[in-house]
LUMVEXDO-684870 format. One record per residue (C-alpha): x, z, y; residue in three letters. Coordinates in Angstrom, 3 decimals, always signed. Example, Ala and Ser with C-alpha at 12.3 -4.5 7.8 and 13.67 -1.06 7.14 Angstrom:
LUMVEXDO-684870
+12.300/+7.800/-4.500/ALA
+13.670/+7.140/-1.060/SER
//
This chain:
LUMVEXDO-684870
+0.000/+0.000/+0.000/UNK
+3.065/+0.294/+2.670/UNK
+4.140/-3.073/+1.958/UNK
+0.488/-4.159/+3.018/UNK
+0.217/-1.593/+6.002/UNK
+3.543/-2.820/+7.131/UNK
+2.456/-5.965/+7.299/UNK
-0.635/-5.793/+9.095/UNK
+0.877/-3.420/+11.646/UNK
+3.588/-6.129/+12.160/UNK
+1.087/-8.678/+13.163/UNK
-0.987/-6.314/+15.486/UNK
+2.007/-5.942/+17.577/UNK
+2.713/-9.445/+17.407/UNK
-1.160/-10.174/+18.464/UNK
-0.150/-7.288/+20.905/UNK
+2.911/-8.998/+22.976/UNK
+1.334/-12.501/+22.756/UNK
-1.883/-11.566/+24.444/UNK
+0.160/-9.338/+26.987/UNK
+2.664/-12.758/+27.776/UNK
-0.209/-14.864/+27.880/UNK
-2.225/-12.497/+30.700/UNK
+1.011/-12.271/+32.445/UNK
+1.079/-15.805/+32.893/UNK
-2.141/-16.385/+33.550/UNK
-1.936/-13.635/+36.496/UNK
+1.233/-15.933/+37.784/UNK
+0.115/-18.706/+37.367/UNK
-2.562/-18.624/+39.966/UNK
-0.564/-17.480/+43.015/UNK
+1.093/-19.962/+45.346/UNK
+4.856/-19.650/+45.126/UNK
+6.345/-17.920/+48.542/UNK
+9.794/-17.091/+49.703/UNK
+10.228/-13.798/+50.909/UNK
+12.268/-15.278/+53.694/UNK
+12.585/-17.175/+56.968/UNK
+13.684/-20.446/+56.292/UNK
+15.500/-20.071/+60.405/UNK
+17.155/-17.239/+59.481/UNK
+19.332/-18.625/+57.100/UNK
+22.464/-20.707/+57.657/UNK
+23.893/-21.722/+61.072/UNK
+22.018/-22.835/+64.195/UNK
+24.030/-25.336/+65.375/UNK
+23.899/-28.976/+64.177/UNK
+25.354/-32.299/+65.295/UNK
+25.211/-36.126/+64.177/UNK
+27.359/-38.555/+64.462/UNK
+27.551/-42.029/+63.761/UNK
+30.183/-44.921/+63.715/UNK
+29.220/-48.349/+64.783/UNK
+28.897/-49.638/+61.452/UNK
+28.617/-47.199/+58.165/UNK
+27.108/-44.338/+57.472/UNK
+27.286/-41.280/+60.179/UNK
+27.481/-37.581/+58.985/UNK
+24.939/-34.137/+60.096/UNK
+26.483/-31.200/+59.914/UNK
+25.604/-27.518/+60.677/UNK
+27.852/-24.849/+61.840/UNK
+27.939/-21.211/+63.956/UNK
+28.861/-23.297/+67.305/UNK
+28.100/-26.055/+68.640/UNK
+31.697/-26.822/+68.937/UNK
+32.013/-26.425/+65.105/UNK
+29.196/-28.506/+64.322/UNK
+30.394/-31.371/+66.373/UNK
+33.904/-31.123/+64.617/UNK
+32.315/-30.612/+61.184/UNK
+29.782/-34.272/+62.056/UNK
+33.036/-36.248/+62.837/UNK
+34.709/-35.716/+59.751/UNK
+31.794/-36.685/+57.766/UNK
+30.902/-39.319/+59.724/UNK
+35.012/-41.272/+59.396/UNK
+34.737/-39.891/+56.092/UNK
+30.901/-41.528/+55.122/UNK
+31.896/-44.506/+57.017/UNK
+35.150/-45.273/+55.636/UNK
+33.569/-44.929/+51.827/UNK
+30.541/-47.521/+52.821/UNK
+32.794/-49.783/+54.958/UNK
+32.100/-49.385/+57.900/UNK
+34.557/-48.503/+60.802/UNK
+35.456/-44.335/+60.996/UNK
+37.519/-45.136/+63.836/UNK
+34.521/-45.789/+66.045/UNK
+32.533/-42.469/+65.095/UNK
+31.353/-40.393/+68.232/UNK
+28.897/-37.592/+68.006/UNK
+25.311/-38.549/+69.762/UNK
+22.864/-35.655/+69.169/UNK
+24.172/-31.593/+69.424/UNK
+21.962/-29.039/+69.432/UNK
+21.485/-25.544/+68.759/UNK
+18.854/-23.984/+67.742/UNK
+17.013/-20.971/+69.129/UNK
//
């Protein structure tokens, strides 16, 4: 008879975590997913383009607007010289910081 109890005590606490997963996900499943942050608050505030005459250009954020200008040229001769275009003709047009 233990073999038997055993057995059917085993599947009641199988029975037991399945239906406790399954109302755990069904409570989840329901509620819209939301970050417990700002999406401003993170990162830096600063951001700059720039773009060669021909090629790709480069966006870049950074603490200053200083660094975020610096941070756009490189990526910009660096994007530009990978699609073909000219990196020696880069120049930052939009530098902005945000509030």
């Amino acid at each position: 008879m233990t073999g038997k109890t055993a057995r059917q005590c085993s599947s009641w606490i199988l029975l037991s975590l399945l239906a406790i997963n399954l109302a755990l996900a069904a409570g989840c499943a329901g509620k819209a997913a939301t970050a417990s942050y700002s999406a401003s608050s993170l990162g830096d505030s600063c951001y700059a383009k720039a773009l060669p005459t021909v090629g790709e250009g480069g966006l870049a954020w950074g603490s200053t607007l200083n660094m975020a200008r610096k941070k756009s040229l490189n990526n910009c001769i660096r994007y530009a010289g990978r699609s073909g275009g000219t990196p020696n003709t880069c120049k930052v047009v939009l530098a902005e910081c945000k509030n």
